[in-house]
C-alpha positions in Angstrom: -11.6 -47.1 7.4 -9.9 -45.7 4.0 -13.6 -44.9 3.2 -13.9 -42.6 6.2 -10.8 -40.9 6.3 -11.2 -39.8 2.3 -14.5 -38.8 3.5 -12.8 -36.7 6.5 -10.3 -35.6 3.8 -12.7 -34.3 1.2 -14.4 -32.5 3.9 -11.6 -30.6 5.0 -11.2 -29.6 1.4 -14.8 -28.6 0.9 -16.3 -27.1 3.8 -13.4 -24.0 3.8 -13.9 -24.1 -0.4 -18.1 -23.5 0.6 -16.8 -20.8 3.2 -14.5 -18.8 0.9 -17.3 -18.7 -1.6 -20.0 -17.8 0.7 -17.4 -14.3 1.3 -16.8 -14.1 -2.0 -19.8 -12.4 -3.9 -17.3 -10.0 -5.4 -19.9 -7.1 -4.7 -18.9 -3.5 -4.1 -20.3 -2.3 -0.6 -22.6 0.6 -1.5 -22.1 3.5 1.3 -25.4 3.5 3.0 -27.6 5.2 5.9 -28.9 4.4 9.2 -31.5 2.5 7.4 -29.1 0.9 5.0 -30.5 2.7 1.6 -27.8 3.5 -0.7 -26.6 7.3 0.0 -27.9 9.5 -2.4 -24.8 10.7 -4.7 -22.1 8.6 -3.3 -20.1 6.3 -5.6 -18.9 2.5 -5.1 -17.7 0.2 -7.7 -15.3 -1.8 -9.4 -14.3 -1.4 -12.8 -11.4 -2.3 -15.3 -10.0 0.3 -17.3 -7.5 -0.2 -20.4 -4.3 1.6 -19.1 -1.6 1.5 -21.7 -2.7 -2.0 -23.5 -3.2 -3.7 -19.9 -6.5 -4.0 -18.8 -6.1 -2.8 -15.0 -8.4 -3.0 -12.1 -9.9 -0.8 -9.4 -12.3 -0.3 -7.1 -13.8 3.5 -7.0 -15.4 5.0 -3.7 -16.6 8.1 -2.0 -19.7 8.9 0.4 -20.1 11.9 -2.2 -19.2 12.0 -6.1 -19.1 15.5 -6.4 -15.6 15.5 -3.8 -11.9 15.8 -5.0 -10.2 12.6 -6.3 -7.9 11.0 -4.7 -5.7 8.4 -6.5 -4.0 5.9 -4.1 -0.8 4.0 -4.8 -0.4 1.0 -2.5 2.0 -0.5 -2.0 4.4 -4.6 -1.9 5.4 -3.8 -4.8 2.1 -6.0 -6.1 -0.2 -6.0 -2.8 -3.6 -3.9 -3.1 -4.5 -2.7 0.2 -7.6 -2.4 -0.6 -8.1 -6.1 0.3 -7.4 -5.1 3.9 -8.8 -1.7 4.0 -12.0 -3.2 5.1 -10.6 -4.5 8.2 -9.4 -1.0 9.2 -10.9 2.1 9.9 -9.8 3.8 6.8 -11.6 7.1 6.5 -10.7 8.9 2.9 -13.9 8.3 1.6 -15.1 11.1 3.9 -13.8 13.2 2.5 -12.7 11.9 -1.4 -13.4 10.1 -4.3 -10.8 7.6 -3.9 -9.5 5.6 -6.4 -7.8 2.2 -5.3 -5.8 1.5 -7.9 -4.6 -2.2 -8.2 -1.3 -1.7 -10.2 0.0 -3.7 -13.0 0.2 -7.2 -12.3 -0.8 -6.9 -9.1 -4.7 -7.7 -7.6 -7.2 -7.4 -10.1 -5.0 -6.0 -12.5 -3.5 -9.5 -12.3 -2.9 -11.5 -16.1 -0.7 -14.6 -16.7 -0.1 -12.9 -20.3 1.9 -9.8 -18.8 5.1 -9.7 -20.4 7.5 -9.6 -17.6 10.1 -7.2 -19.3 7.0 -4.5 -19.0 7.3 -4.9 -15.3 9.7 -1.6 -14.9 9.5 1.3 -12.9 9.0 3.7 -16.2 6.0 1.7 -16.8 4.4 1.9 -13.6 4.7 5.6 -13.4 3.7 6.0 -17.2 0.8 3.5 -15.3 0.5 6.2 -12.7 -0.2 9.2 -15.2 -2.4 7.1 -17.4 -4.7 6.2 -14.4 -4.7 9.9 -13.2 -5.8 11.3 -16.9 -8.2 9.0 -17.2 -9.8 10.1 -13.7 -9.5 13.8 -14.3 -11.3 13.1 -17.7 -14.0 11.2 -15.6 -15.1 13.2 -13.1 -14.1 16.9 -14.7 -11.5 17.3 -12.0 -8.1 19.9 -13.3 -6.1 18.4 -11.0 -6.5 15.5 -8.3 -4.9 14.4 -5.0 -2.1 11.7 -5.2 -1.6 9.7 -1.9 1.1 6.8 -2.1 2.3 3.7 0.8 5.2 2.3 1.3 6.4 0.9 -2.1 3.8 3.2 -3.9 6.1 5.9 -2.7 8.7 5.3 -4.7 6.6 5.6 -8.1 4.6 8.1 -6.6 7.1 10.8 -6.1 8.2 10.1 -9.3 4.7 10.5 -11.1 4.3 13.5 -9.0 7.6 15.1 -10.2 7.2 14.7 -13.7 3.8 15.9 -13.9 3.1 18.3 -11.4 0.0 20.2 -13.1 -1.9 16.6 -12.5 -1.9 17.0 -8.7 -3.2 19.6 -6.0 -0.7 17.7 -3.5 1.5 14.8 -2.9 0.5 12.8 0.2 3.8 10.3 1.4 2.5 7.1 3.9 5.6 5.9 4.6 8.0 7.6 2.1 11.0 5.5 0.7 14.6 7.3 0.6 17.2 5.2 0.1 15.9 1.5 0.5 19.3 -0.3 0.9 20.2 1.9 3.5 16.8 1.6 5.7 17.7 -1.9 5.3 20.4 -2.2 6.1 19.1 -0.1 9.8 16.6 -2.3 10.0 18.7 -5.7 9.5 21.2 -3.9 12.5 18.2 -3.2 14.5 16.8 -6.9 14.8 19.2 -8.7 15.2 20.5 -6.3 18.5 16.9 -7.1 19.6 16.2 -10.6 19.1 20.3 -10.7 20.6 18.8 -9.1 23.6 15.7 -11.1 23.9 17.5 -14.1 23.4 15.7 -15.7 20.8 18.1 -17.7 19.0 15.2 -19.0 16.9 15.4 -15.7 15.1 18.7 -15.0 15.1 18.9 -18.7 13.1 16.9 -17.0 10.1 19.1 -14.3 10.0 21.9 -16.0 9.9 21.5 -17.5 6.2 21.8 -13.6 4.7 24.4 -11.6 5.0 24.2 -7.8 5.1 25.0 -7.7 1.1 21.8 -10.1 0.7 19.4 -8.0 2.1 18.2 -6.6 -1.6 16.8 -9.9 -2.6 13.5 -11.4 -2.5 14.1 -14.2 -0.3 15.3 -11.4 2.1 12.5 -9.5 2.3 10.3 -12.2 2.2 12.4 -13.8 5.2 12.0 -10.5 7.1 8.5 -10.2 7.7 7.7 -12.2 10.5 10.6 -11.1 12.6 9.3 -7.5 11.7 6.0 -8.2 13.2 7.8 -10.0 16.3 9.2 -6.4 17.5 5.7 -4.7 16.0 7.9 -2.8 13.3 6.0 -4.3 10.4 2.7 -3.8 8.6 1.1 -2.1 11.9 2.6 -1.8 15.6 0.1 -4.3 17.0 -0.2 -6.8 14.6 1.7 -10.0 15.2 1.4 -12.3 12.4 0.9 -11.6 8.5 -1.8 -14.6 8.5 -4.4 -13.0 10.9 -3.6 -9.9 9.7 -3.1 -9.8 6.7 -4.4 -13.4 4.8 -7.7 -13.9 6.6 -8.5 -10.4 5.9 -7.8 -11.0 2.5 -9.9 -14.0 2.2 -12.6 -12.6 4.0 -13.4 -9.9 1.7 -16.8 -10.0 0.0 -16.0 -7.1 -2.4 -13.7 -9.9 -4.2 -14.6 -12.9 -5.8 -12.6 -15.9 -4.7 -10.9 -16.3 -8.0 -10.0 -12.6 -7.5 -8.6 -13.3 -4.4 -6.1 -15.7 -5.7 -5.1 -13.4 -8.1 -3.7 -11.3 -5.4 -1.8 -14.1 -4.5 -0.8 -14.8 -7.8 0.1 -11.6 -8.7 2.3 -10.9 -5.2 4.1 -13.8 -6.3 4.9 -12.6 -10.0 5.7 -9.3 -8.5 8.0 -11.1 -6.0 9.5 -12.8 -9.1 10.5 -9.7 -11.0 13.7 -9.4 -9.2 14.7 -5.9 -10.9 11.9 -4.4 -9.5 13.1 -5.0 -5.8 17.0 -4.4 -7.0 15.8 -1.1 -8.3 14.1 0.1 -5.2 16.8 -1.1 -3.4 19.8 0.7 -4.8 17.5 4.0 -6.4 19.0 6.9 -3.9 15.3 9.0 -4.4 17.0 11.8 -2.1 19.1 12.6 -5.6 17.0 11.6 -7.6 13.5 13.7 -6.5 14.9 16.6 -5.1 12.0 19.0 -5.8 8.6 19.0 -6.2 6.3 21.9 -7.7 3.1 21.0 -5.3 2.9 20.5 -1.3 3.8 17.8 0.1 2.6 16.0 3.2 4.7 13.1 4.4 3.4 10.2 7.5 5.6 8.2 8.9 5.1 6.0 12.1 7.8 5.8 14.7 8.5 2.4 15.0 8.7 1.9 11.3 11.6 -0.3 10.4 9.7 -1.4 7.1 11.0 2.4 5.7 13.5 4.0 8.4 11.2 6.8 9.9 14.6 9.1 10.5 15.8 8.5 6.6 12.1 9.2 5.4 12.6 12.7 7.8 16.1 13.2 6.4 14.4 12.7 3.1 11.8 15.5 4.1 14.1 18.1 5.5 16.2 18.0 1.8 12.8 17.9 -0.4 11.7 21.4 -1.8 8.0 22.3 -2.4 6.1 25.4 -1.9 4.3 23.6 1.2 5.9 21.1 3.6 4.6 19.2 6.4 5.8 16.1 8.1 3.5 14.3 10.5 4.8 11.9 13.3 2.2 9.1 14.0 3.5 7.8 17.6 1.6 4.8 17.8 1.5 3.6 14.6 4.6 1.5 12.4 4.3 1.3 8.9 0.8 2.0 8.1 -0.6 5.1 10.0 -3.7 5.1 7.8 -5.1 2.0 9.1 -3.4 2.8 12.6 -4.3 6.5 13.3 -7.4 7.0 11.4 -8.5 9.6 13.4 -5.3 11.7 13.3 -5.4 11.2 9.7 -9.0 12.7 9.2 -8.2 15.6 11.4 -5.1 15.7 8.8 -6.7 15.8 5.6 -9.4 17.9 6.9 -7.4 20.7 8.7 -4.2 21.0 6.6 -4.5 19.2 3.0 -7.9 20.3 2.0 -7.0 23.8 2.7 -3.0 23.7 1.4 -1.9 24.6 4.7 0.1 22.7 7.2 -1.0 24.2 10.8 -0.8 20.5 12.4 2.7 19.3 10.9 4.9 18.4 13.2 8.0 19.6 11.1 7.3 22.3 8.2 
């Protein structure tokens, strides 16, 4: 009997160890035609790049070499949603070169041996410049595109303020403000709903933090599946961070599976690095980016609690640029790129290619 259920026990073990592997060849997906042959010209790999004595990784895309770059900033702080991307209809390599960039620490960029006191804001944007030099070098490119989610944002606008002559345009997914405050909406916001729902299951969780507790890690690691309960987290329609977010993870052949625990491992480290969360927390960016010298283009979903979509527009209607254009994503939460994909092309087609901003919903 002790025989048999070892036997049942090792299988359990091995049999989803075969699985992961089998998705795991770690493989860039060339772009391809009908016939699946390799596009002529277009670009797909994954690469490591020495950025400021830290060997960081990325993966590199675009149905056609010869388009503008665009750098993307995702965001956690630590999660590269690249890992997901393939799971949603994400459409920028229409009409880019995108880099994915998996930041410091973070994805492939992941290494037990980073120091942890070079886990600051200043180096991540020094990160950010670095990454953009070396891609204007690469591909003979003056100036590229810099798109930024969620906690990308608050790195991005900085990057994007202190070296304007980098970028053609600034492009905000979910644009932080004043993260304490958002939080502190969001905090007021679930607990009147799970109050009016009734669910005291919820209500229990909440009740181990208090309103002064909500800049910690345990907070915000607390909050996530009540977020997706009311469809205010990651995307309106998704429900639970395991089969939408984990699985996809998992599932991705572009990784290998040791690559995959390395986004694990380096969401936790992030996670770890409290300063980084106290700093986005209490960082006002409304005072502290109050101009840029390039357009702008902020999306924000309406039922984003993850970032307060009415701070992020408060944010907007104080920001100066030359160009301006906020764009309202009604079904979408806190990721309107994997949510509206289609609004999002007609975006980047109509408006950001050309500098314009004809389809914003505020200028």
């Amino acid at each position: 009997m002790m025989f048999i259920i070892f036997i049942i026990l090792l299988a359990c073990i091995v049999i989803p160890f075969v699985m992961l592997t089998a998705h795991s060849p770690g493989k860039p997906k060339p772009f391809t035609d009908g016939n699946g042959t390799p596009l002529p010209g277009s670009i797909s790999e994954k690469i490591h790049v020495d950025i400021n004595g830290i060997s960081q990784g990325m993966f590199i895309k675009g149905k056609d070499a010869t388009k503008p770059v665009l750098l993307f900033l995702h965001g956690g702080p630590g999660f590269p949603e690249y890992a997901i991307s393939y799971k949603y209809p994400v459409v920028l390599e229409n009409n880019f070169v995108v880099c994915w960039w998996e930041q410091r620490g973070a994805g492939l960029s992941y290494c037990s041996d980073i120091p942890l006191e070079s886990m600051t804001f200043d180096q991540l944007i020094s990160d950010v410049l670095e990454v953009t030099k070396y891609l204007r070098k690469r591909f003979g490119q003056d100036k590229i595109y810099l798109m930024a989610h969620s906690g990308g944002t608050f790195i991005g606008i900085q990057a994007a303020a202190r070296a304007p002559e980098f970028y053609k345009a600034y492009i905000a997914v979910s644009q932080m403000s004043y993260q304490l405050e958002s939080e502190k909406l969001a905090y007021k916001y679930m607990i009147e709903q799970f109050t009016k729902l009734g669910d005291k299951k919820m209500l229990r969780k909440f009740e181990k933090y208090s309103i002064n507790d909500i800049n910690t890690p345990s907070y915000y690691t607390m909050r996530d599946a009540p977020m997706h309960k009311l469809g205010i987290g990651t995307t309106h329609q998704m429900k639970s961070v395991i089969s939408g977010v984990f699985w996809p993870v998992m599932l991705n052949k572009e990784y290998t599976l040791y690559e995959k625990i390395n986004i694990w491992r380096g969401k936790s480290f992030t996670t770890k690095t409290a300063h980084l969360w106290s700093d986005i927390a209490l960082t006002d960016l409304t005072k502290k980016v109050q101009k840029l010298d390039i357009p702008v283009y902020f999306f924000h979903g309406i039922y984003d609690f993850t970032i307060s979509y009415l701070l992020s527009k408060d944010y907007f209607g104080k920001l100066q640029a030359p160009i301006k254009g906020f764009y309202i994503f009604k079904q979408s939460a806190h990721s309107p790129l994997f949510e509206e994909p289609a609004k999002i092309q007609e975006i980047l087609q109509k408006d950001i290619l050309t500098g314009t901003n004809s389809l914003a919903d505020i200028k």
